[in-house]
Short mmCIF file of the C-alpha atoms (twelve columns), coordinates in Angstrom:
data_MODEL
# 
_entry.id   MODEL 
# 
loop_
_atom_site.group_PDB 
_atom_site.id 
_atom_site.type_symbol 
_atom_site.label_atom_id 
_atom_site.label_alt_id 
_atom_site.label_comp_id 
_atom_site.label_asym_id 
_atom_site.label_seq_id 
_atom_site.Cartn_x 
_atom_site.Cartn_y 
_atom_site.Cartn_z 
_atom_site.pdbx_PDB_model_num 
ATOM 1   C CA . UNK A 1   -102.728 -69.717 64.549 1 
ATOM 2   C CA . UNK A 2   -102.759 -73.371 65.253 1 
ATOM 3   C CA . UNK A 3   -105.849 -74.561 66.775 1 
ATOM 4   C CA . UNK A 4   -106.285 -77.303 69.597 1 
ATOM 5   C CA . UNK A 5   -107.788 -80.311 68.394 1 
ATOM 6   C CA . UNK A 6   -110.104 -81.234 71.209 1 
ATOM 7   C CA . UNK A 7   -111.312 -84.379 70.302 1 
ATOM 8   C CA . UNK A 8   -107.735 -85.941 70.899 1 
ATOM 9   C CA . UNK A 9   -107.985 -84.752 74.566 1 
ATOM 10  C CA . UNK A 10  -110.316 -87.533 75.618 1 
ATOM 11  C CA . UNK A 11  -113.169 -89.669 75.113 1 
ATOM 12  C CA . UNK A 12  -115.924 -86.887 75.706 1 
ATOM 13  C CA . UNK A 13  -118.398 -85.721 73.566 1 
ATOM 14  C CA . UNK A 14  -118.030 -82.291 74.599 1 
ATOM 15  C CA . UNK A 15  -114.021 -81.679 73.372 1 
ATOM 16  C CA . UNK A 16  -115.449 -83.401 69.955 1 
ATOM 17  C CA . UNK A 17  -118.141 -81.212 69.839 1 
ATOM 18  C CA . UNK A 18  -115.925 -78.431 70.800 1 
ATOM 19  C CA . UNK A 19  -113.418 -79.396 67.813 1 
ATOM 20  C CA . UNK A 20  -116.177 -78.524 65.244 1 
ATOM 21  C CA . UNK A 21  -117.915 -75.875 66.289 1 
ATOM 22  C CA . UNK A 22  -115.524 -74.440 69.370 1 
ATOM 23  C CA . UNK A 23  -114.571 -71.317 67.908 1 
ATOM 24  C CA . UNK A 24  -116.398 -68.052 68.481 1 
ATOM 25  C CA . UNK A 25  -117.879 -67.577 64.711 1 
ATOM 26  C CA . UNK A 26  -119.010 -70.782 63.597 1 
ATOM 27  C CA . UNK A 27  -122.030 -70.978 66.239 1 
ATOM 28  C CA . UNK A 28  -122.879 -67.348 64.472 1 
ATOM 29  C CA . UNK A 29  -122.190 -68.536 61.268 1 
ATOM 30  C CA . UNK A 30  -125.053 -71.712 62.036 1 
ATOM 31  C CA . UNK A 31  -127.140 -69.045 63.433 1 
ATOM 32  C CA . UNK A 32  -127.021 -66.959 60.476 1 
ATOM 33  C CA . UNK A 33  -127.626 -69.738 57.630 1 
ATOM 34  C CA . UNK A 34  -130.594 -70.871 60.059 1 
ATOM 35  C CA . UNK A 35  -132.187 -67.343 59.956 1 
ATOM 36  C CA . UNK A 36  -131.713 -67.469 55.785 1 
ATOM 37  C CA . UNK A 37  -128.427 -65.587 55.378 1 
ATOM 38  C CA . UNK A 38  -127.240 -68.664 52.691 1 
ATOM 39  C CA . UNK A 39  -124.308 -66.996 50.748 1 
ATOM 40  C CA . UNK A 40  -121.324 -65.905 51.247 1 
ATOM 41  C CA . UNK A 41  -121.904 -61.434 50.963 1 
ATOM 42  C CA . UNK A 42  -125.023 -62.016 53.255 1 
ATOM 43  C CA . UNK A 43  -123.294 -64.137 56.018 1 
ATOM 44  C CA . UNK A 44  -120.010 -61.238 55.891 1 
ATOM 45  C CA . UNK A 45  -122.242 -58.330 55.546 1 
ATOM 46  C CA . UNK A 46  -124.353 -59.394 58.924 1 
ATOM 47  C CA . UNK A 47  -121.123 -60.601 60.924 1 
ATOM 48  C CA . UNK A 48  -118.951 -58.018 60.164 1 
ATOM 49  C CA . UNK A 49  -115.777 -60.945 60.159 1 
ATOM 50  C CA . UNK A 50  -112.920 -60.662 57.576 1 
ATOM 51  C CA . UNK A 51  -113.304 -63.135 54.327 1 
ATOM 52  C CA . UNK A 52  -110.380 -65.117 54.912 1 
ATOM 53  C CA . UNK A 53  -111.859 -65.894 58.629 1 
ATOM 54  C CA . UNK A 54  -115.684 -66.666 57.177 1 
ATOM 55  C CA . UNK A 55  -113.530 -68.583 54.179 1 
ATOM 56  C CA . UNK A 56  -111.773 -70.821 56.226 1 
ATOM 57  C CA . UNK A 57  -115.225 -71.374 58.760 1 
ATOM 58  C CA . UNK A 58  -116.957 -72.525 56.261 1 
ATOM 59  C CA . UNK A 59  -114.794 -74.873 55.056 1 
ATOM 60  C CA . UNK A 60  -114.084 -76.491 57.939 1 
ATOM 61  C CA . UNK A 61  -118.116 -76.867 58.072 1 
ATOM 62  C CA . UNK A 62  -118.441 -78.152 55.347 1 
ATOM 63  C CA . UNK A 63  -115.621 -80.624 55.788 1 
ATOM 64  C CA . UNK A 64  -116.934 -81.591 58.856 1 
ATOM 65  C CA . UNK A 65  -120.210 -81.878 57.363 1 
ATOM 66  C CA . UNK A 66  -122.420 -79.332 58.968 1 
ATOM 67  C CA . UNK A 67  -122.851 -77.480 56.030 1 
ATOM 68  C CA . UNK A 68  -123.721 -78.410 52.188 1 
ATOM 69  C CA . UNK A 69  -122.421 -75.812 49.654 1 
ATOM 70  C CA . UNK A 70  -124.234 -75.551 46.920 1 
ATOM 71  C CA . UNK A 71  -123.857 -73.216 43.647 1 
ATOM 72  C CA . UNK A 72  -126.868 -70.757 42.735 1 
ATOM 73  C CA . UNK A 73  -125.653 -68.904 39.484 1 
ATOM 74  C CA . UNK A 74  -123.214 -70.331 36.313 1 
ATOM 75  C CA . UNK A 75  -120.160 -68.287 38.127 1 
ATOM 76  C CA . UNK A 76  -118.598 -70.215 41.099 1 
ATOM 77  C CA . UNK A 77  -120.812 -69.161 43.448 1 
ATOM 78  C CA . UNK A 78  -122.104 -71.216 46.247 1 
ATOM 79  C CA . UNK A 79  -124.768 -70.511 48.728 1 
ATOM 80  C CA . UNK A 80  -124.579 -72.833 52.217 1 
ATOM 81  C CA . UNK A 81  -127.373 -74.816 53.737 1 
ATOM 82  C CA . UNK A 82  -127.432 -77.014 56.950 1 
ATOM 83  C CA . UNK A 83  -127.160 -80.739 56.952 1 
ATOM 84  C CA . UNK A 84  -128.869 -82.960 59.141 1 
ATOM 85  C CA . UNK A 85  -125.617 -82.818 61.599 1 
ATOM 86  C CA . UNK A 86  -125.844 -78.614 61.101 1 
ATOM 87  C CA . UNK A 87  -129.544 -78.326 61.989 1 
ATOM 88  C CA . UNK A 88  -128.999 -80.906 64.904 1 
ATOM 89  C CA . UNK A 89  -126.260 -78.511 65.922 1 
ATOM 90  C CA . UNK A 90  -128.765 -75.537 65.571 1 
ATOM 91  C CA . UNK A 91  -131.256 -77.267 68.409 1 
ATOM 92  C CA . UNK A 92  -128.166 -77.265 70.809 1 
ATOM 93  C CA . UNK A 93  -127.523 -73.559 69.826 1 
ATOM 94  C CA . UNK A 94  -131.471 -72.816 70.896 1 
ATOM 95  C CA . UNK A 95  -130.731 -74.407 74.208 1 
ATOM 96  C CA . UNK A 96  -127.408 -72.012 74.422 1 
ATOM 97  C CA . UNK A 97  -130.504 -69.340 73.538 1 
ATOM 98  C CA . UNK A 98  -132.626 -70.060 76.280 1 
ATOM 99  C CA . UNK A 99  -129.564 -69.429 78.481 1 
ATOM 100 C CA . UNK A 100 -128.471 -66.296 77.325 1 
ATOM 101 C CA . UNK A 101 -132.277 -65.090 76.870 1 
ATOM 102 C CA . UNK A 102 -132.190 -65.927 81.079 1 
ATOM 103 C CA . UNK A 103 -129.282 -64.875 82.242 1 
ATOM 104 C CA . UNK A 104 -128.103 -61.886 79.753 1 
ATOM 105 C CA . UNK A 105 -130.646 -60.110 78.013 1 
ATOM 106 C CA . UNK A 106 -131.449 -57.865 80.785 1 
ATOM 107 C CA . UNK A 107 -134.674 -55.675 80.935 1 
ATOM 108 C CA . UNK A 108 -134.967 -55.205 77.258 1 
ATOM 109 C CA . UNK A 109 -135.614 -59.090 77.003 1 
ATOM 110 C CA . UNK A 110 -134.555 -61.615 74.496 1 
ATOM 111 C CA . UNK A 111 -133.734 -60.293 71.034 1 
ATOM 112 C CA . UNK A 112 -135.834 -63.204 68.643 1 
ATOM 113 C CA . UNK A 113 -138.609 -64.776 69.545 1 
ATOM 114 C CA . UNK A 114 -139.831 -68.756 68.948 1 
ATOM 115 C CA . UNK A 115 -143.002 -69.714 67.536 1 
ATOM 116 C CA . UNK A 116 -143.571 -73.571 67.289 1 
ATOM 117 C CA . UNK A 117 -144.699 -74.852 64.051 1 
ATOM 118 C CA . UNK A 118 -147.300 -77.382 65.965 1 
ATOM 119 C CA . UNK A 119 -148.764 -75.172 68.488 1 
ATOM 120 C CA . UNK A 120 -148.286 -71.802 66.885 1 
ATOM 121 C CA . UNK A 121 -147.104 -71.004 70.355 1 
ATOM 122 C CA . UNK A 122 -144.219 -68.395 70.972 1 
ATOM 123 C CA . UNK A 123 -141.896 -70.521 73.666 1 
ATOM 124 C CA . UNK A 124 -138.488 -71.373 74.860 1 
ATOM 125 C CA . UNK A 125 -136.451 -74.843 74.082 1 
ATOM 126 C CA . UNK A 126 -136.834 -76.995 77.375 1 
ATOM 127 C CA . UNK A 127 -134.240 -80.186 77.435 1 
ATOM 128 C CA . UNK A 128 -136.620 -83.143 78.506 1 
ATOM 129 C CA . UNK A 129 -135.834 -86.848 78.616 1 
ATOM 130 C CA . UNK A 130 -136.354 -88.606 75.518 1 
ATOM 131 C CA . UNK A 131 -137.591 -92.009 77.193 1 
ATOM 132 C CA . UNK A 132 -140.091 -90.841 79.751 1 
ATOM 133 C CA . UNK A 133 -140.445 -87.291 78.513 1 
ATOM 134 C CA . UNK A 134 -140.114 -85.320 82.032 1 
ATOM 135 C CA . UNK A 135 -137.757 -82.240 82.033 1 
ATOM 136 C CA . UNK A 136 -133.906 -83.245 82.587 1 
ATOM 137 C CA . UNK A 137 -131.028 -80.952 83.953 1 
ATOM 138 C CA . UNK A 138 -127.682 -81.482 85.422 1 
ATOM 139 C CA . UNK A 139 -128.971 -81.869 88.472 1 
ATOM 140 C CA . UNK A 140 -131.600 -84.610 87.248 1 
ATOM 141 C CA . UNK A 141 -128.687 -87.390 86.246 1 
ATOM 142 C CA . UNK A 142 -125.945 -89.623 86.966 1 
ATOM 143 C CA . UNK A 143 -122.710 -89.985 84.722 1 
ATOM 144 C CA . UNK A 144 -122.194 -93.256 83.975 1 
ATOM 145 C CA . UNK A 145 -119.487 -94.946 81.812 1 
ATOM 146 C CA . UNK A 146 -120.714 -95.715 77.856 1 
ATOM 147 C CA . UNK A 147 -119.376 -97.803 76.020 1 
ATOM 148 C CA . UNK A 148 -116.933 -95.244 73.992 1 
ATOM 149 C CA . UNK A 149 -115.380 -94.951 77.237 1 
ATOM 150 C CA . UNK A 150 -111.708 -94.587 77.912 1 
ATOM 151 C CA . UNK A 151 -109.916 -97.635 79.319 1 
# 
């Protein structure tokens, strides 16, 4: 199947994000190598997804430079761990967690729990502004034209 390159569509940050990580098992496949499932077996095992799908994920990952392989034993076998792009990625996927923790998880509640390193606190991820520090939603902000804007 020949997938849609998004990042031609437009100058938006969203179809470019969308052209790395737009598909439905690479935001699983970040989840999984953030919770510690590093090679290959583990991440197939807890996803259940073929090995020519998880194959070709991961290389586009890594090619898009998300994901460092990296070999563990003398046989060519590589276990996966997230760049500084991946674990940037992972923060928007905790966002995408509050969401569904809201809006989906019914009365059983959210499935994982986050405790905070600096507090020890179990909490949520809550988008703030990174000048002044207040909380900032859609409704808090204006679009306004960057300078990667189209003509």
């Amino acid at each position: 199947m020949q997938r849609t390159h998004f990042s031609e569509l437009a100058a938006c940050s969203i179809a470019r994000t969308l052209d790395v990580i737009g598909e439905p098992w690479s935001p699983l496949i970040l989840r999984d190598i953030w919770a510690g499932f590093n090679r290959f077996e583990q991440l197939q095992a807890d996803l259940g997804i073929s090995r020519k799908v998880l194959t070709e994920r991961l290389n586009h990952l890594v090619d898009k430079e998300i994901l460092e392989r990296r070999p563990y034993d003398r046989r060519p076998r590589h276990e996966y761990v997230l760049t500084e792009k991946g674990t940037e990625l992972v923060d928007m996927l905790m966002v995408m967690t509050r969401w569904g923790d809201k809006w989906l998880a019914g009365e059983a509640g959210p499935p994982v729990l986050y405790r905070h390193h600096a507090c020890g606190a179990v909490s949520t991820v809550e988008l703030s502004c990174a000048h002044c520090g207040e909380p900032m939603h859609a409704g808090d902000v204006d679009l306004l034209a960057g300078p990667g804007a189209a003509g």
